[in-house]
Biopython code that builds the backbone (N, CA, C, O; Angstrom):
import numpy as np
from Bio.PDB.StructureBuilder import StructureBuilder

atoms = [
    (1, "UNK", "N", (-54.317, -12.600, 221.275)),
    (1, "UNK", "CA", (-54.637, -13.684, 220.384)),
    (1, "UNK", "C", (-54.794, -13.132, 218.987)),
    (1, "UNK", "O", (-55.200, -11.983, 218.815)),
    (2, "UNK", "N", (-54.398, -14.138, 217.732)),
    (2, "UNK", "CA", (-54.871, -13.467, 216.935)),
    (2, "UNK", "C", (-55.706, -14.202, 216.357)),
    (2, "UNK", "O", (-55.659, -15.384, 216.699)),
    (3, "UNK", "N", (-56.682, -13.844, 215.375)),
    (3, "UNK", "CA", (-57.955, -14.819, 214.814)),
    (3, "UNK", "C", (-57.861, -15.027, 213.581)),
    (3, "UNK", "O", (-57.381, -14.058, 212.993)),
    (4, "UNK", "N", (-58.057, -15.681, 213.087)),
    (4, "UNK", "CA", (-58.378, -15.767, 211.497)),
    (4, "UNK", "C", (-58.972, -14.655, 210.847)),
    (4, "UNK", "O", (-60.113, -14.217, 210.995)),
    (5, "UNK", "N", (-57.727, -14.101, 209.839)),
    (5, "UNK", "CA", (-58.277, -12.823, 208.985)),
    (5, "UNK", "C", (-58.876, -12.872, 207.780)),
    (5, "UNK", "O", (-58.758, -11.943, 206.980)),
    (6, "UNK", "N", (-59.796, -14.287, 207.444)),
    (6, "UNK", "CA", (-60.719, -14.529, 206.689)),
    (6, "UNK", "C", (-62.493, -14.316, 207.666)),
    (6, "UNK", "O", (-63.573, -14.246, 207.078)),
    (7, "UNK", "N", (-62.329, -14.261, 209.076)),
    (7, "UNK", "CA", (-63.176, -14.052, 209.470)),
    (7, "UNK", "C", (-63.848, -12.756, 209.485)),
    (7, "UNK", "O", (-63.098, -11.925, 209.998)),
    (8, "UNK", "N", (-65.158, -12.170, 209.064)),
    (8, "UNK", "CA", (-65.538, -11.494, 209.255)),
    (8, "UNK", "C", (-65.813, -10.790, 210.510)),
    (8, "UNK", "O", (-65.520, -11.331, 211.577)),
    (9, "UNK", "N", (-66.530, -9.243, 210.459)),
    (9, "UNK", "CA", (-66.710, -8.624, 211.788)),
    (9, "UNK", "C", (-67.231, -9.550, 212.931)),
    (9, "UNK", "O", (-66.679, -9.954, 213.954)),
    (10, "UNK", "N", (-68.758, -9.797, 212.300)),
    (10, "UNK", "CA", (-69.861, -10.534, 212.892)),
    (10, "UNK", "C", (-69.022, -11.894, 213.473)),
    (10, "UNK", "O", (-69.339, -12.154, 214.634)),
    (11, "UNK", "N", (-68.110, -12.720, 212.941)),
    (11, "UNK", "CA", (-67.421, -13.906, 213.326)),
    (11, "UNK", "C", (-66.978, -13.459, 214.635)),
    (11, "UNK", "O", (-67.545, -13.633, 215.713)),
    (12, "UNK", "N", (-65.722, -12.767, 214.356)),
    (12, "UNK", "CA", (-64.777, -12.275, 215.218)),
    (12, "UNK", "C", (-65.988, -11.846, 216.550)),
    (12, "UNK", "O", (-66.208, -12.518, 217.558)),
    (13, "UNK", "N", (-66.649, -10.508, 216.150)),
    (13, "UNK", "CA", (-67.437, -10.531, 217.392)),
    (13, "UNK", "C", (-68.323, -12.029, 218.431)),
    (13, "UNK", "O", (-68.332, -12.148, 219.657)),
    (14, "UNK", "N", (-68.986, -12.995, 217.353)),
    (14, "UNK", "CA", (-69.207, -13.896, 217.556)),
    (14, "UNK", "C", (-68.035, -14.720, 218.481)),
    (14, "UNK", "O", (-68.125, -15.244, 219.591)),
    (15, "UNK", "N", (-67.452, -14.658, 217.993)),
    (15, "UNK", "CA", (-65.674, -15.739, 218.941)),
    (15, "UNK", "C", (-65.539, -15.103, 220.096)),
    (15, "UNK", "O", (-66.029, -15.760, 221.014)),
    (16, "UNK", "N", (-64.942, -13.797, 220.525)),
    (16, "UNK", "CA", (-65.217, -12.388, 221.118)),
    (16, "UNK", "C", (-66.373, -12.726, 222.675)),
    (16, "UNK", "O", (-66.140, -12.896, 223.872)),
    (17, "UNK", "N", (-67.423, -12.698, 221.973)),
    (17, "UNK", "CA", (-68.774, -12.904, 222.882)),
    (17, "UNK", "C", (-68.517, -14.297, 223.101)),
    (17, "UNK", "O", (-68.269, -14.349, 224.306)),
    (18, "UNK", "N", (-68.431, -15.478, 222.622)),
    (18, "UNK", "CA", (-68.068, -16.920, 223.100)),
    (18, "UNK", "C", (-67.251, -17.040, 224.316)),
    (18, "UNK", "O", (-67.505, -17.933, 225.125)),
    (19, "UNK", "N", (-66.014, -15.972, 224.561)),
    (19, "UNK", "CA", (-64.407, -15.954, 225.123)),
    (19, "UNK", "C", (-65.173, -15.374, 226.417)),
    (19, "UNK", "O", (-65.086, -15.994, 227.477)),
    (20, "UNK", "N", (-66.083, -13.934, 226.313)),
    (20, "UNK", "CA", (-66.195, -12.955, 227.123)),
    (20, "UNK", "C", (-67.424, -14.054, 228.019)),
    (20, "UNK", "O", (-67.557, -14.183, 229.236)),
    (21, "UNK", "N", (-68.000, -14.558, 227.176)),
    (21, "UNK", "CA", (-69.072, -15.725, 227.963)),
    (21, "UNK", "C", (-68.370, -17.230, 228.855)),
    (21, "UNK", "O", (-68.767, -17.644, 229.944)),
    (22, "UNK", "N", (-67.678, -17.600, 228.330)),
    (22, "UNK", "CA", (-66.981, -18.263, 228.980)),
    (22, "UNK", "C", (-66.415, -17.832, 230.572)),
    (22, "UNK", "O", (-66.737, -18.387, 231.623)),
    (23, "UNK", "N", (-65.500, -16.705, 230.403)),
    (23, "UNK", "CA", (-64.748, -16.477, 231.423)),
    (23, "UNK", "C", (-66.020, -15.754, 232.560)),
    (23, "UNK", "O", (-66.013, -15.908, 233.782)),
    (24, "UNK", "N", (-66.864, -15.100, 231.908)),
    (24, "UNK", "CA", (-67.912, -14.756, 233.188)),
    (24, "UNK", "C", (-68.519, -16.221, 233.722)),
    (24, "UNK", "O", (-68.350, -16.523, 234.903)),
    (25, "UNK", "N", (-69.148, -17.017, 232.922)),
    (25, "UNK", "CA", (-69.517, -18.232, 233.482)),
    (25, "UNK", "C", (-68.511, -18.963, 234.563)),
    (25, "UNK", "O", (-68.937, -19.888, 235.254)),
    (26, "UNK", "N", (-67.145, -18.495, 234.674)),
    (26, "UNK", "CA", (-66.158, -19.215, 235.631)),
    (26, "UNK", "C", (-65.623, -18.437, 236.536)),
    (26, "UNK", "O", (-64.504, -18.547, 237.038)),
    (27, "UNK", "N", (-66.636, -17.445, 236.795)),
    (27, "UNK", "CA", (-66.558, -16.389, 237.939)),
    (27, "UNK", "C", (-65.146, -15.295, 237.316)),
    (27, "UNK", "O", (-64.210, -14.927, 238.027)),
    (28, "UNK", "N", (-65.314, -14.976, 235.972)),
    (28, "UNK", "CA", (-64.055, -13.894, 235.868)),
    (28, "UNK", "C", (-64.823, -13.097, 235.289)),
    (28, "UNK", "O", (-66.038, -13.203, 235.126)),
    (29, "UNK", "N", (-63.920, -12.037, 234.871)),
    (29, "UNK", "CA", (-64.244, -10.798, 234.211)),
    (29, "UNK", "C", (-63.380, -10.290, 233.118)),
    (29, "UNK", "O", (-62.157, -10.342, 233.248)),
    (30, "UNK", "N", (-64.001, -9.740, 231.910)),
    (30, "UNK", "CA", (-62.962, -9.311, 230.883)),
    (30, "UNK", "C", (-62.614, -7.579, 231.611)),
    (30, "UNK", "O", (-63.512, -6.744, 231.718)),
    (31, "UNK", "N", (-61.437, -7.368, 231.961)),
    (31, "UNK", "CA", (-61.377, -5.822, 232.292)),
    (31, "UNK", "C", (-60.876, -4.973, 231.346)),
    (31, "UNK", "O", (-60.798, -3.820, 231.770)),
    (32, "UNK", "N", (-60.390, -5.168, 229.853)),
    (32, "UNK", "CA", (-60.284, -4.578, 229.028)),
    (32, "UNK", "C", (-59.903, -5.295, 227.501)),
    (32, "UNK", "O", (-59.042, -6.162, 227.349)),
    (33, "UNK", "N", (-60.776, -4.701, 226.398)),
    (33, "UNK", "CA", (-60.084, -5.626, 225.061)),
    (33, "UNK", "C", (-60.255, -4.604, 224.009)),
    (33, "UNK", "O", (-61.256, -3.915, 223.810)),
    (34, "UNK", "N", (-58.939, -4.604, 223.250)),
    (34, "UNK", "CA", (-58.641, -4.001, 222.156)),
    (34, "UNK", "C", (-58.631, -4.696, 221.144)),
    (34, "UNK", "O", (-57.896, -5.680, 221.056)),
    (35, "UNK", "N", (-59.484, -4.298, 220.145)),
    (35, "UNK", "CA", (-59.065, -4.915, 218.675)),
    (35, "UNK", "C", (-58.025, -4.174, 217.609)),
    (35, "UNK", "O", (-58.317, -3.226, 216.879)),
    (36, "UNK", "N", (-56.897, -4.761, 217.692)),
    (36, "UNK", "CA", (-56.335, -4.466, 216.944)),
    (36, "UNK", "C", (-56.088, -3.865, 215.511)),
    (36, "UNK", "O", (-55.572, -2.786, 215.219)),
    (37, "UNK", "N", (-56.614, -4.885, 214.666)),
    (37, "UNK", "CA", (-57.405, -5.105, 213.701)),
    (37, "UNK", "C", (-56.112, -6.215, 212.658)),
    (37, "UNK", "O", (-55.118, -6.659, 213.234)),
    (38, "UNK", "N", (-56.305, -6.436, 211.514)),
    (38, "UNK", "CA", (-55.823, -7.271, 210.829)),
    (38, "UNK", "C", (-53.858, -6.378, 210.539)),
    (38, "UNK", "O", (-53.536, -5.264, 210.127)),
    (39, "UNK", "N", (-52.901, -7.782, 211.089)),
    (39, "UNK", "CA", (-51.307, -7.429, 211.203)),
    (39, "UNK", "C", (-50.649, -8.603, 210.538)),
    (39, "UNK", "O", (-51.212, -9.697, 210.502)),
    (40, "UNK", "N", (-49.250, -8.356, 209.915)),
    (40, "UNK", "CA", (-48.706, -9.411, 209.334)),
    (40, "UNK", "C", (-48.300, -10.486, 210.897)),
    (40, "UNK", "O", (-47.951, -10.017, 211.980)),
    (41, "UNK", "N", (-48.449, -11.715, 210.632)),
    (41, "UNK", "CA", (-47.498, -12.482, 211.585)),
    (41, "UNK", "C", (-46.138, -12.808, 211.885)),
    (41, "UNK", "O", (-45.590, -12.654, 210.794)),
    (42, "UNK", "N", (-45.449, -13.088, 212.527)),
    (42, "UNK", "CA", (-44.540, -13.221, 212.433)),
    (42, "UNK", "C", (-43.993, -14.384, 211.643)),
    (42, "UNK", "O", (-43.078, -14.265, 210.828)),
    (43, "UNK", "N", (-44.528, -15.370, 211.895)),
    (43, "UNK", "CA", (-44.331, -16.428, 210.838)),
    (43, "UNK", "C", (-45.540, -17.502, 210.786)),
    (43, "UNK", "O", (-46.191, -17.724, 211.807)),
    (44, "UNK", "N", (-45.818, -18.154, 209.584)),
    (44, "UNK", "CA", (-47.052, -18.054, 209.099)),
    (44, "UNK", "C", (-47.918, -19.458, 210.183)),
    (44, "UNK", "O", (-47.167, -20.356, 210.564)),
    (45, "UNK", "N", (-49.154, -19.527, 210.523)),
    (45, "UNK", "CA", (-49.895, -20.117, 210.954)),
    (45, "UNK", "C", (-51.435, -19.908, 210.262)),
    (45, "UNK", "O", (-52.340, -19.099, 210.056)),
    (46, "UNK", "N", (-50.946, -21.414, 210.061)),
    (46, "UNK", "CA", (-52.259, -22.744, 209.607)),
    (46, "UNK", "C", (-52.479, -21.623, 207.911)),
    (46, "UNK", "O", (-53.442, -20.900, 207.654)),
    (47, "UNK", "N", (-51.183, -21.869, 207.011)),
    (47, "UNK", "CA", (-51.024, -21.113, 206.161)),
    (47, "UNK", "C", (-51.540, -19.872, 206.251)),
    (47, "UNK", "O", (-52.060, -19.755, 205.141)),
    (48, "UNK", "N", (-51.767, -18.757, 206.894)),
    (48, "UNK", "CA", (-51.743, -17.680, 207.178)),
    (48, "UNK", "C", (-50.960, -16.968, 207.124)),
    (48, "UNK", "O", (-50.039, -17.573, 207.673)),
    (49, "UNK", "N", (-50.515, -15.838, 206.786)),
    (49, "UNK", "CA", (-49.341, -14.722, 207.005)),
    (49, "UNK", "C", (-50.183, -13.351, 207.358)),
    (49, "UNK", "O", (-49.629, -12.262, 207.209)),
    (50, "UNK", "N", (-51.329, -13.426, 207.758)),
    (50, "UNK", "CA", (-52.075, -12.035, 208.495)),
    (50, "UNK", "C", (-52.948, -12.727, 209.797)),
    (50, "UNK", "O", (-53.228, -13.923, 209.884)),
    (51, "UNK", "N", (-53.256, -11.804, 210.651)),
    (51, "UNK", "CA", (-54.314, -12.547, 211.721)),
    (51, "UNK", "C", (-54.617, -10.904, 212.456)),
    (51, "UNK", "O", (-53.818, -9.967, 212.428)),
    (52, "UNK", "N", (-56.154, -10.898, 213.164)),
    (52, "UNK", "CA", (-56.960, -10.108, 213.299)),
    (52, "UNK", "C", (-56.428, -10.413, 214.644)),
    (52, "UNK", "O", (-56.722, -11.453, 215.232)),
    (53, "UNK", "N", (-55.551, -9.397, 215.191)),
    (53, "UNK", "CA", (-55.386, -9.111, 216.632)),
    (53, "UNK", "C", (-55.875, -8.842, 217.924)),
    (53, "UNK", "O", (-55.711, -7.633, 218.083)),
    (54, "UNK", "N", (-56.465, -9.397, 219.080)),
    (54, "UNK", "CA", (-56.631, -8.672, 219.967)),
    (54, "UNK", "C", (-56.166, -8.998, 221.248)),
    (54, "UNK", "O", (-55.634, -10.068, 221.542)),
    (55, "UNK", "N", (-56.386, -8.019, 222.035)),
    (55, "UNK", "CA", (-55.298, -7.831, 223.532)),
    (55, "UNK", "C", (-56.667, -7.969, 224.245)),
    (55, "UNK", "O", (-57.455, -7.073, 223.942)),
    (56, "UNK", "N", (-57.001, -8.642, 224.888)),
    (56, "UNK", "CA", (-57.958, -9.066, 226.188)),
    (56, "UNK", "C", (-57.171, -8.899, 227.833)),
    (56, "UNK", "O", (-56.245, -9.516, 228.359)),
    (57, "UNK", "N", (-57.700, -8.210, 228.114)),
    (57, "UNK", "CA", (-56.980, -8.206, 229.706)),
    (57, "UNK", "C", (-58.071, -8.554, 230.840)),
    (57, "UNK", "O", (-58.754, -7.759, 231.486)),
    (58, "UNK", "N", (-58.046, -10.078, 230.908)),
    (58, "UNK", "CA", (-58.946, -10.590, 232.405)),
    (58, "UNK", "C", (-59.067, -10.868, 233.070)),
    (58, "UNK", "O", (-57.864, -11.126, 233.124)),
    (59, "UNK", "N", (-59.615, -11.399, 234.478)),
    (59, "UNK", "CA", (-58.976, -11.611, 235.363)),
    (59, "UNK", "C", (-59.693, -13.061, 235.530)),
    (59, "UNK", "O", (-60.753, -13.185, 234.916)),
    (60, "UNK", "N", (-59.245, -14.151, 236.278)),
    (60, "UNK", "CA", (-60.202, -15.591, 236.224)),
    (60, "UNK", "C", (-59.048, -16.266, 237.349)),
    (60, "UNK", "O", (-57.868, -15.945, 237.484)),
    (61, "UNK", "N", (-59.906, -17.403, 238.160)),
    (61, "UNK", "CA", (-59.496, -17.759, 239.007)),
    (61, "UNK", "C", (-57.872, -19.145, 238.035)),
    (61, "UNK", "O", (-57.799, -19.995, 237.148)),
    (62, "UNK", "N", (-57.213, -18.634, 238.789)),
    (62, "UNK", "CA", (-56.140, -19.042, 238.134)),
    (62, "UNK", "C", (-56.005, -21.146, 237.565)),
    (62, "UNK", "O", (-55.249, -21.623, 236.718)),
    (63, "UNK", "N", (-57.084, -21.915, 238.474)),
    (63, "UNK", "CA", (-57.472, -23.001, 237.998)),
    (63, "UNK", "C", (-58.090, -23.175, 237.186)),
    (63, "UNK", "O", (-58.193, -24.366, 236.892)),
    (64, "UNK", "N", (-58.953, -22.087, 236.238)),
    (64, "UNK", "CA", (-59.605, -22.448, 235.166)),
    (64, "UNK", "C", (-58.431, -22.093, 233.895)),
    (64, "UNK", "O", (-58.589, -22.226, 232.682)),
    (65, "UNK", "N", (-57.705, -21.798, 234.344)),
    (65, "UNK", "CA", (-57.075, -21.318, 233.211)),
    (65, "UNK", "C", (-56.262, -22.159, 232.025)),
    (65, "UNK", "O", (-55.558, -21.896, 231.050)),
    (66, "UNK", "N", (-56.823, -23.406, 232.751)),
    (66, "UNK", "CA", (-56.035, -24.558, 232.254)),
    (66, "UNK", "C", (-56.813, -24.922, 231.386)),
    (66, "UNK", "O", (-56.380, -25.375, 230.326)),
    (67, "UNK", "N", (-58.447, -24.780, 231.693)),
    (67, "UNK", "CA", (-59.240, -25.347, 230.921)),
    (67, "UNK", "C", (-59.658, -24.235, 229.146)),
    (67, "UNK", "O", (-60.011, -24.358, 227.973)),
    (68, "UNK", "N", (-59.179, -23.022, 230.422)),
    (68, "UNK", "CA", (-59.261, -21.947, 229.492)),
    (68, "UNK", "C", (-58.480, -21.810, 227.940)),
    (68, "UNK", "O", (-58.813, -21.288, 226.876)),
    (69, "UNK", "N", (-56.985, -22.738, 228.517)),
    (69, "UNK", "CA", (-56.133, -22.339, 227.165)),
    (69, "UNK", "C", (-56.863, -23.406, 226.485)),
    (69, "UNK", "O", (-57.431, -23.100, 225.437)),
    (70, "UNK", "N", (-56.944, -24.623, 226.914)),
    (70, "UNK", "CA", (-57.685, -25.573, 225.798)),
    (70, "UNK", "C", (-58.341, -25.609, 224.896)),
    (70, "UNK", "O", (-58.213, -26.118, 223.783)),
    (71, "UNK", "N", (-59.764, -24.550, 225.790)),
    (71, "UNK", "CA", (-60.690, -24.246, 224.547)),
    (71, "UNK", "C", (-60.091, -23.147, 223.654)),
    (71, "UNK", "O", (-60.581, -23.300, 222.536)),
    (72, "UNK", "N", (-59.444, -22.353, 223.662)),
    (72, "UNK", "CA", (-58.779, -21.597, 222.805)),
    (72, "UNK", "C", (-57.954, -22.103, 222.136)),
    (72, "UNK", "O", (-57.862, -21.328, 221.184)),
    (73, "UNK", "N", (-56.943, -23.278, 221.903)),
    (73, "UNK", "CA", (-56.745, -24.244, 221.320)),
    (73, "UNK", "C", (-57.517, -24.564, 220.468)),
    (73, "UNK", "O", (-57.260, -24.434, 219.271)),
    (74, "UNK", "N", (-58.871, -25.157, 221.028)),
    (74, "UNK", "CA", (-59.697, -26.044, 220.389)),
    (74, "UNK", "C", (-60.015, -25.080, 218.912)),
    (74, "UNK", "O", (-59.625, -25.488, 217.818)),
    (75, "UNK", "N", (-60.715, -23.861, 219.056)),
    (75, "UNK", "CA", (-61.644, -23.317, 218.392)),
    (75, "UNK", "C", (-59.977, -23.382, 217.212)),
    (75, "UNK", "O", (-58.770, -23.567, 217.366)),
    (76, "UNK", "N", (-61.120, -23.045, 215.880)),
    (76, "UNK", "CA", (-60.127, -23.448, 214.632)),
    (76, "UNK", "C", (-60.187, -21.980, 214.227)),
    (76, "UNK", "O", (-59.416, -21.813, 213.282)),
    (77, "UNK", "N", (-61.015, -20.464, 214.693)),
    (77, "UNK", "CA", (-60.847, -19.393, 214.385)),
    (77, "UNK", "C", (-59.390, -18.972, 215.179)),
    (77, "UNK", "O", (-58.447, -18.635, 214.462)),
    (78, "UNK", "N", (-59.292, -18.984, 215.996)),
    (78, "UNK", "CA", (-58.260, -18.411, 216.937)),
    (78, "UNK", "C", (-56.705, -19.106, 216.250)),
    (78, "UNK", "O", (-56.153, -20.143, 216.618)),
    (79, "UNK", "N", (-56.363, -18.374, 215.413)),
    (79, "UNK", "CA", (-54.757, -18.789, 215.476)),
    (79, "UNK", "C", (-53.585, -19.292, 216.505)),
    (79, "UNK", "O", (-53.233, -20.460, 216.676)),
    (80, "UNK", "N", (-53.141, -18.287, 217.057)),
    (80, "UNK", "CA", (-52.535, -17.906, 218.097)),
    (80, "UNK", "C", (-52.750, -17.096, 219.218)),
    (80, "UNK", "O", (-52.848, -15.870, 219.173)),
    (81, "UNK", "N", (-52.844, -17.983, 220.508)),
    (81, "UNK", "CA", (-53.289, -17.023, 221.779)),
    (81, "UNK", "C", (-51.741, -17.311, 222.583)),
    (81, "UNK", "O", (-50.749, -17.931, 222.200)),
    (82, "UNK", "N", (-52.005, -16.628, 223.752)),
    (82, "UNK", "CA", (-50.712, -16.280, 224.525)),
    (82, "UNK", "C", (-51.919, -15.820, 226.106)),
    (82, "UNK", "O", (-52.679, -14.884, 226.355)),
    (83, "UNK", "N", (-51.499, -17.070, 226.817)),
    (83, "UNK", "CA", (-52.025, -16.681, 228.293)),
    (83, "UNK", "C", (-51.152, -16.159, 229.391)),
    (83, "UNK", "O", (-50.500, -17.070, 229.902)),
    (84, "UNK", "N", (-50.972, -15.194, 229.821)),
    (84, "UNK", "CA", (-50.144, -14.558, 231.108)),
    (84, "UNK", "C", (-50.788, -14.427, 232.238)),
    (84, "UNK", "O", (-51.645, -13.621, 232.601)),
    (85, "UNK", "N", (-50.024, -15.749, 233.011)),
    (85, "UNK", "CA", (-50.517, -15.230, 234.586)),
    (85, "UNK", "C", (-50.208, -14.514, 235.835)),
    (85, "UNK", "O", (-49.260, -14.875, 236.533)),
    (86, "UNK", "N", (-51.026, -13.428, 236.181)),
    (86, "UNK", "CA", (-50.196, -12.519, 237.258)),
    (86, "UNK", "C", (-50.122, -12.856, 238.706)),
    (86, "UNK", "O", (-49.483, -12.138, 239.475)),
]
sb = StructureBuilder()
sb.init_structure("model")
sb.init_model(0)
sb.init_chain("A")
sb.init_seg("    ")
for serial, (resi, resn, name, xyz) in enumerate(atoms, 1):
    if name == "N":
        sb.init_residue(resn, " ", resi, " ")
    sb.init_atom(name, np.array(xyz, "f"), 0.0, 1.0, " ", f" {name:<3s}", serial, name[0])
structure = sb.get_structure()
């Protein structure tokens, strides 16, 4: 996903801890997340041409995941996410 690169550390961690709280509340687990840090996009979103990267790798019962992309949708920090299911 990438986040809004007007957001600060404290935000980002804030969004971060929201995501990592969520998916434990629905019986998952985050098993690994990298922050990237701030990359050009490929093409621009919600006038943006940078976004604060990160790679989350988790695992969640594959029916929440529906509800999951939504709220990541919803939130207006999160630019662009990308859900893969294994």
């Amino acid at each position: 996903m990438a986040l809004s690169p007007v957001a600060n550390e404290d935000e980002a961690s804030s969004i971060l801890e929201g995501i990592s709280g969520y998916v434990n509340e629905q019986g998952g687990n985050i098993e690994d997340q990298e922050i990237w840090g701030i990359r050009r996009l490929a093409f621009p979103v919600k006038d943006f041409q940078e976004g604060n990267y990160v790679r989350t790798l988790l695992k969640m019962d594959s029916i929440q995941t529906q509800d999951f992309d939504k709220i990541l949708e919803a939130n207006q920090e999160i630019l662009i996410h990308m859900l893969t299911r294994v």
